[in-house]
N, C-alpha and C positions, 0 to 999 in steps of 0.2 A: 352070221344070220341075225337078221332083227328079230326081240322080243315080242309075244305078241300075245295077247290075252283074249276072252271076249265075253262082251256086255253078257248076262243075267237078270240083268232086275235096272230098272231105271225109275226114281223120285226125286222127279223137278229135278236142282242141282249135283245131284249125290247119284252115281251110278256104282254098282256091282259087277265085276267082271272076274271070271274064271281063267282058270292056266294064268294066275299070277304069279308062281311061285321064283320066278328067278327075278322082278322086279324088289325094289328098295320103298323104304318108308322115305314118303317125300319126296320121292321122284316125280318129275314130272312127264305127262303122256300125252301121245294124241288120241283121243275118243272119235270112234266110231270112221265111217267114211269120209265126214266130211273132214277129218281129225280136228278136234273141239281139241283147245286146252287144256289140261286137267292137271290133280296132282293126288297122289297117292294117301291117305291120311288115317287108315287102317288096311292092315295087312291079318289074316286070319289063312294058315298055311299055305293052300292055293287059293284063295279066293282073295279079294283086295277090294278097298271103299275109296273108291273116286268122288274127290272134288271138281266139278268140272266150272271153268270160268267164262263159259258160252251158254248160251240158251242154246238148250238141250230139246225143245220141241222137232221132233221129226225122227229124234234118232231110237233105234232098235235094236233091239234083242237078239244078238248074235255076232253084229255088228264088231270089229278088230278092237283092238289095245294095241299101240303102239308104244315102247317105252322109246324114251330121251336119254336118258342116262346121267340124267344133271337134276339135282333140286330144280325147284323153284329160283331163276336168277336174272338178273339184268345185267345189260353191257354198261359200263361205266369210263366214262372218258368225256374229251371234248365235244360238245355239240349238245347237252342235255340243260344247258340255261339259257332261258327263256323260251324252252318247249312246255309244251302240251302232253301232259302221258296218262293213257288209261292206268285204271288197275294194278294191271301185270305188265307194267312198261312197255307198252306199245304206242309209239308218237301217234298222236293222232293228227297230227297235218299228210303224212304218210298215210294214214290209213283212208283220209278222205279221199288223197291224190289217188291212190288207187282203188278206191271201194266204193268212194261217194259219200252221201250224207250221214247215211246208216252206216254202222259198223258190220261188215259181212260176217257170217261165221265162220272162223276156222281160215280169216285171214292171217297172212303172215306177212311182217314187215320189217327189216332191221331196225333194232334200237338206235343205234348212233348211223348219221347219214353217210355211208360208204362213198360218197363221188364228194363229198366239202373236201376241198383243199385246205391247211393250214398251214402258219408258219412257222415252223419248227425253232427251236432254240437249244444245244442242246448244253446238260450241263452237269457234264461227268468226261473224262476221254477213257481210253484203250488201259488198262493196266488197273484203275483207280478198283477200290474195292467195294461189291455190290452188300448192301445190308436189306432188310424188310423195310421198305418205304423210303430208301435214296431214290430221292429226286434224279429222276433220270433226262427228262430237258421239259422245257417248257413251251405253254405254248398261249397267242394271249383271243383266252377262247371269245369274250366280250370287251369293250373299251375301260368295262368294270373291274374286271376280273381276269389275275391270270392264271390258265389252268397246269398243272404239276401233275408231269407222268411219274408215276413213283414205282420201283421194285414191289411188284407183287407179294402177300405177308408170305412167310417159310421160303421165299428165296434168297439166297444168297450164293459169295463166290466174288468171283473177277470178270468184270466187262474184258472182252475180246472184241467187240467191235461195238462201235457208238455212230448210229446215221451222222452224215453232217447239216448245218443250217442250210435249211432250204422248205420246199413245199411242200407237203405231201398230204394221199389223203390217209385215215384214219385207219388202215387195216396194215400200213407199212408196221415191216418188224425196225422199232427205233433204236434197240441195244440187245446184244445177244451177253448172257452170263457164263459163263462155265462155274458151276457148284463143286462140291470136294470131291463127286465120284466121278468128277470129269466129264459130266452131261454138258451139252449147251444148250441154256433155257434162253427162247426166245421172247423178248418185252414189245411189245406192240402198243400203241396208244389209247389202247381200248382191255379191259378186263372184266372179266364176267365176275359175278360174286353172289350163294346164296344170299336171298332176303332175310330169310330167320334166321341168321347164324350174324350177331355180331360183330365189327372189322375190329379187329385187334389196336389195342394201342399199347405204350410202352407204363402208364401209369394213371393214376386216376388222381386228379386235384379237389381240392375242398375248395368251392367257389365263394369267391370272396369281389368280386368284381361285378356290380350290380350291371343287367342290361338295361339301358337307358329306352324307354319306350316313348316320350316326351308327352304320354297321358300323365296329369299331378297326382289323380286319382291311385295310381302304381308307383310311380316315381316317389312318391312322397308319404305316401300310406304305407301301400304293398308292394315293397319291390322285387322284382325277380334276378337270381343273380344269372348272370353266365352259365351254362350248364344246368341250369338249375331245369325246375318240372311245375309246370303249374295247371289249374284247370279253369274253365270260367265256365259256371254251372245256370243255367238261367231258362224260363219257359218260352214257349213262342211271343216273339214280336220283342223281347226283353235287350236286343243288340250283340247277342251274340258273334254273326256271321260279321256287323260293324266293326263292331271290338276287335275281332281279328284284322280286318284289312288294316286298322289303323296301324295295328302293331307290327303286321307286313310291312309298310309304308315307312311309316319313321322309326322301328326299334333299330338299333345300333347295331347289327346283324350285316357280313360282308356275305351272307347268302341267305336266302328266304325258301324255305319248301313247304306250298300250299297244300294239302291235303283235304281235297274235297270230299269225305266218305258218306256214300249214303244221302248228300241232303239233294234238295227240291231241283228239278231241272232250270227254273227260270231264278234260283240264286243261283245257282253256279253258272248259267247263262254271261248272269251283271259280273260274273268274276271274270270268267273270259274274256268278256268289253272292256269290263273296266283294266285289270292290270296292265294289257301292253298298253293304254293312252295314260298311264300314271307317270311321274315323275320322280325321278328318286330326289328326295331334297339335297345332299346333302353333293352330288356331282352335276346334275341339271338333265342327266341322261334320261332314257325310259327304266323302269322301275325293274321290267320283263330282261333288262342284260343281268340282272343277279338272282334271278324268279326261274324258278321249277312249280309248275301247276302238275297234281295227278287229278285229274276230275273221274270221278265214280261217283254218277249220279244215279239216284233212288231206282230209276226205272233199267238199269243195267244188272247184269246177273248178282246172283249176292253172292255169290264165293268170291268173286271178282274185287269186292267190296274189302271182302274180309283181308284179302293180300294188299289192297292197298296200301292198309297202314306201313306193312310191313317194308312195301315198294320207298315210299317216303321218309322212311327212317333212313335206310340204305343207304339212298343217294344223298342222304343228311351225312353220314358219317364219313363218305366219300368225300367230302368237300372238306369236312371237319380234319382229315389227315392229310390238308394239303398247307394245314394250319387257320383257317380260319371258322371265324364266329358264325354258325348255322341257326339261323330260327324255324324251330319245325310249326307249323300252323294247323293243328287235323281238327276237320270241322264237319262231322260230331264225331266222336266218341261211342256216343250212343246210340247209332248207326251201324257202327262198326261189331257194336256188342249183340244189335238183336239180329244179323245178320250169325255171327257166332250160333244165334239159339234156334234161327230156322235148321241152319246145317245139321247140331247137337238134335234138334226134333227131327226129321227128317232120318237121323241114323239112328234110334229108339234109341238115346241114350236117356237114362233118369235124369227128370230136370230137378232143378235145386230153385232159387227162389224166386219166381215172376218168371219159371218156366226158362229162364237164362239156363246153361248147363255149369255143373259144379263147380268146373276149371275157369270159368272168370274171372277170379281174382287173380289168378297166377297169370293169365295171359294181359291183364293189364300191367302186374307189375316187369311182365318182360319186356312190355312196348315200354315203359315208362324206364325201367332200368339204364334204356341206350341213350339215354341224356347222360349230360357230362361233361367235366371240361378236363380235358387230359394234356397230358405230354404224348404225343404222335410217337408212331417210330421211328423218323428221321429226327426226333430230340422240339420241333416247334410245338409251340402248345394251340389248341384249337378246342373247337365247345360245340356240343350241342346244347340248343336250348328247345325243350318241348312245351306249347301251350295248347292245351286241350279241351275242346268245347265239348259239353255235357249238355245233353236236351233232355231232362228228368220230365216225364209225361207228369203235366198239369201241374209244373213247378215244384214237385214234391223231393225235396232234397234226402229223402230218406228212401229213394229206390235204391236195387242193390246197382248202377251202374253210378250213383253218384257216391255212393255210399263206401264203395270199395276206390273209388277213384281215391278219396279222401284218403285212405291209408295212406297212398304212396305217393301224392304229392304233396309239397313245401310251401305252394302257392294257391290261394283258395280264393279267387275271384267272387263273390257269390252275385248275380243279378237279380236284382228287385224286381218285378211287375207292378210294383205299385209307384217303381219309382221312374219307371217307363211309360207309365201311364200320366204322367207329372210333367213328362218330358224334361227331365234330368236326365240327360245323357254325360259319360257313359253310367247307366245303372247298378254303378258296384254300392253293393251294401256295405256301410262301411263298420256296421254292427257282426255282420255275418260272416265276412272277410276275414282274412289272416294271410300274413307271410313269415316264415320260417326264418329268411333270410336275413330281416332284418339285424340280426347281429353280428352275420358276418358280411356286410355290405356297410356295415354302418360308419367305419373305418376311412372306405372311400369317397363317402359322401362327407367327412369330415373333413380331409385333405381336399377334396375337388369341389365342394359347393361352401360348405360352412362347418367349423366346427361345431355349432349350435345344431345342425340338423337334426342329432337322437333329441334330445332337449325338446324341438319344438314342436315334433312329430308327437311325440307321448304326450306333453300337454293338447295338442289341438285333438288328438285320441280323447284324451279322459273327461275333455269341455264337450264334446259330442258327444259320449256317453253321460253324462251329467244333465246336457239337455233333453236325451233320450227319456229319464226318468221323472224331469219336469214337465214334458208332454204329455206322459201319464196324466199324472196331475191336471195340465190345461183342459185333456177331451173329457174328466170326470167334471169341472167345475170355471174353469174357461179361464184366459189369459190376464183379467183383471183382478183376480185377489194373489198374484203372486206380489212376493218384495221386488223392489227394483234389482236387486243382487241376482233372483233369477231372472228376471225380464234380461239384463243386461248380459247372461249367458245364453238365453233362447235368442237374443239377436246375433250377437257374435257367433253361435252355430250357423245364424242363415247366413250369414255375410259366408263363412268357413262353405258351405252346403253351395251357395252357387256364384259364390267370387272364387273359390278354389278350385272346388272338389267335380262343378260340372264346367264342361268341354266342349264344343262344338268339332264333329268330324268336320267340317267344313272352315272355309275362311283362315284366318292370320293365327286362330288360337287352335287351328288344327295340331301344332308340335308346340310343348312347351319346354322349354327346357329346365333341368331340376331350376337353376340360378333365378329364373322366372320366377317358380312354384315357389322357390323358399322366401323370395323377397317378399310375394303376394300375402304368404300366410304368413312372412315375420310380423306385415307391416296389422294384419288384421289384429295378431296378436298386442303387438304393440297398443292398439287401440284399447283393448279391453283391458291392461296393466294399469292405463292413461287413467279410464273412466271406472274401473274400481273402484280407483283410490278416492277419486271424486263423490264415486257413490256410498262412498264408506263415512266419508263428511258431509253426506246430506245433501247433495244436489241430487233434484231429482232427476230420473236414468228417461225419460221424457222431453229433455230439456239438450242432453249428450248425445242424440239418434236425430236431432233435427236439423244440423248442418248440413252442406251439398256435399263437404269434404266425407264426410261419414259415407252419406248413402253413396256415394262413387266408390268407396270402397270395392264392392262388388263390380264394377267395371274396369277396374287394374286388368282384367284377361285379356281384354280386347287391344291393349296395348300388346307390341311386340317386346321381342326382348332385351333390344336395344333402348326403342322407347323409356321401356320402366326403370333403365337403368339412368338415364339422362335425368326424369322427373324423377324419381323415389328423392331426392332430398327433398326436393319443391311439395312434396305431398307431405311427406313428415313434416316441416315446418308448417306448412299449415293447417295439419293436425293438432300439432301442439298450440297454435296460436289459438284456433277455436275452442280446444276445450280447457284452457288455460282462462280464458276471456268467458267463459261460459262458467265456468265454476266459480273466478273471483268475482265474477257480478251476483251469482246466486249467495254465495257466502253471502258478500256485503250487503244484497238486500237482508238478509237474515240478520245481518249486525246491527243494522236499522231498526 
């Protein structure tokens, strides 16, 4: 006999219902007649506090409880890259097909498409022995990407029967196991999995393998490792939702999961358009054969919101045990968190600061926890990587959602508004900023780009903080009673400020790659080593800033990275010829 409860009290997303008492924490329901989504998220003897993830207008007081008997879960298998999925994992090209424009309520639609054919591969036989995440066949779900049925976690045993190669659609059982008590569990191409619960893996690695984003501004500053957690904190109009796609686009990630929570309809509109007409760089393909979007926008229910995050980690960690590099993208944060406080309001819980409920910070560091770069069950190693946008009202980085962020990530983006306003893009502060990683990444930037890279990264660091404190100086009493010594480090900052450090989303200097960045800022460097020493014997720093080799400086980005690598001697040499030629003529006038 089905469970069955019924409504008491209804507030906006949050309903009360009676005769709960043989339902589960975290179970999921149907509410009411028209059965609304829901999930259980207090339990008080008989009575129970529903989250429900439908708009709840119309529904009444007396109205059923249907339980499920399953957490909160999605199906996981072939067919979820380059889809579309609400919230709580529900495709939405499915739902249009059947519902229309609007979302109906209380529709239902399979997760994974039951009639797609695939082609099976398989890659295990009859006898071999089952472990938690043997690779049980394959299947090649995109031209990108090939998908890995793997033994579900806590099974194990002896395959008894293994499908052979051929078609099938997605609901076929592909290998049956027999376990030690002589059950036969059957393996299908498709497994459901709680959201909030973690996927297992065999081991947790210390990331030491920087992800390459081919922004200079990361790559070369800030860089994120593999598995690593970072946030990028920044007010309206500061490039946030940019900063992401870029990082979508060209980070070194063999799967991308966008997580739209909570923001504006007409962004996540352009994200829809835009990602299937994107190009992945680095095969030629569309961008959407390695891309999972969950879109939960602002005007959608907010509990719906709040499981999103949860939806996109999941199907993160699903990919990541199949061995490879996931980048998770959740864009905001801060979305996801006031959504947490209507709910916490809504259930009279005591609020704690800006009216957020107490548990915020523990529920950030659980979403931020399931980053990682591990050894899998079946022994491959694979990563998540989380980069999380924070929208602090009115730029203010001392809210509690930016403020607890910072505890638990390693990567601190910080976005300027003034430097948005400048139109320096992307607007990371390089003052405000910090990455954790740098010294365990630093390693492989020394083998795979230079071994100078720590070296050149800390001096171009401490020359822009250096210039930071001579702008002081400039806005109290202005640029003309400095020595040439700082003149000659407030230029070499701007040369570093927008021959480096700013980017164009657009065009040839869209992906840089580090060997680009390093060259760009060795060669800056190199300059101001050149004219130091110049300036330290009296030529004045006036006479060093007036060459075309100079001022082009700052237009090395616009070169590719083949290009720079052809000219960069031809530019050195005519570096040194100019200020070589420039200094021995100032001398000898002076010897004169």
């Amino acid at each position: 006999m089905e469970k069955q409860g019924v409504i008491t009290l209804i507030n906006g997303p949050v309903v009360t219902a009676r005769g709960m008492r043989e339902f589960a924490m975290h179970e999921m329901v149907y509410v009411g007649d028209l059965r609304l989504m829901g999930e259980i998220i207090r339990i008080d003897e008989d009575e129970a506090t529903i989250q429900v993830y439908e708009d709840t207008q119309g529904l009444k007081v007396a109205e059923p409880v249907f339980g499920r008997g399953e957490p909160l879960s999605i199906a996981l298998g072939p067919g979820l890259l380059g889809n579309i999925f609400d919230g709580v994992g529900r495709p939405l090209g499915a739902v249009y097909e059947k519902g229309g424009i609007f979302i109906p309520r209380g529709i239902k639609v399979p997760q994974i498409d039951p009639d797609k054919l695939w082609e099976l591969e398989p890659a295990v036989k009859i006898g071999d022995v089952a472990t938690p995440g043997t690779v049980v066949a394959t299947v090649k779900e995109t031209p990108l990407v090939v998908h890995k049925i793997m033994v579900p976690p806590a099974v194990e045993g002896e395959f008894t029967f293994v499908l052979p190669k051929g078609t099938y659609k997605a609901d076929v059982v592909v290998a049956k196991v027999r376990d030690n008590r002589g059950q036969e569990i059957e393996i299908t191409m498709v497994q459901r999995w709680p959201v909030r619960v973690p996927r297992p893996c065999r081991e947790h690695l210390t990331p030491k393998e920087p992800l390459i984003t081919g922004q200079r501004v990361i790559d070369g500053f800030f860089p994120i490792a593999k598995g690593g957690v970072a946030a990028i904190p920044g007010g309206f109009g500061t490039g946030k939702t940019v900063t992401q796609h870029q990082l979508a686009k060209w980070s070194e990630a063999t799967v991308v999961v966008y997580i739209g929570c909570g923001e504006r309809g007409n962004e996540m509109t352009e994200v829809l358009e835009e990602f299937p007409e994107l190009e992945d760089p680095r095969s030629g393909r569309p961008l959407m054969e390695r891309t999972i979007l969950v879109a939960n926008t602002s005007n959608m229910p907010v509990a719906a919101r709040e499981a999103s995050i949860y939806t996109g980690i999941t199907l993160a960690e699903y990919y990541r045990d199949m061995g490879y590099d996931v980048a998770v993208m959740a864009d905001s944060t801060s979305r996801w968190a006031e959504a947490l406080r209507e709910i916490s309001g809504r259930m009279e819980e005591i609020p704690a600061e800006e009216g957020f409920p107490a548990y915020l910070p523990s529920r950030l560091a659980e979403f931020y926890e399931r980053a990682g770069r591990v050894v899998t069950l079946n022994g491959d190693m694979g990563s998540v990587t989380i980069i999380g946008a924070v929208s602090p009202p009115g730029g203010d980085f001392t809210e509690p959602v930016t403020r607890h962020t910072k505890r638990f990530v390693r990567c601190f983006w910080a976005l300027d508004k003034s430097l948005a306003n400048a139109r320096h893009f992307p607007a990371i502060n390089w003052v405000d900023s910090y990455s954790e990683y740098v010294g365990e990444v630093e390693d492989w930037f020394s083998l795979n780009v230079d071994s100078g890279w720590g070296a050149l990264r800390n001096r171009a660091k401490e020359l822009l903080a250096e210039d930071e404190r001579i702008q002081q100086v400039v806005r109290l009493v202005g640029e003309d009673v400095l020595p040439d010594g700082e003149r000659l480090i407030t230029f070499t900052a701007y040369l570093i400020k927008n021959g480096y450090l700013q980017q164009g989303a657009f065009g040839p200097d869209s992906y840089s790659p580090p060997s680009k960045g390093f060259a760009i800022l060795s060669l800056i460097m190199y300059f101001y080593d050149k004219a130091l020493a110049l300036v330290k014997q009296g030529v004045p720093f006036s006479l060093l800033r007036s060459g075309d080799v100079v001022t082009n400086l700052v237009h090395l980005k616009e070169l590719s990275a083949e290009e720079l690598e052809v000219q960069l001697p031809k530019i050195r040499q005519d570096l040194d010829t100019f200020l070589e030629k420039t200094g021995s003529e100032r001398l000898a006038a002076r010897g004169r």
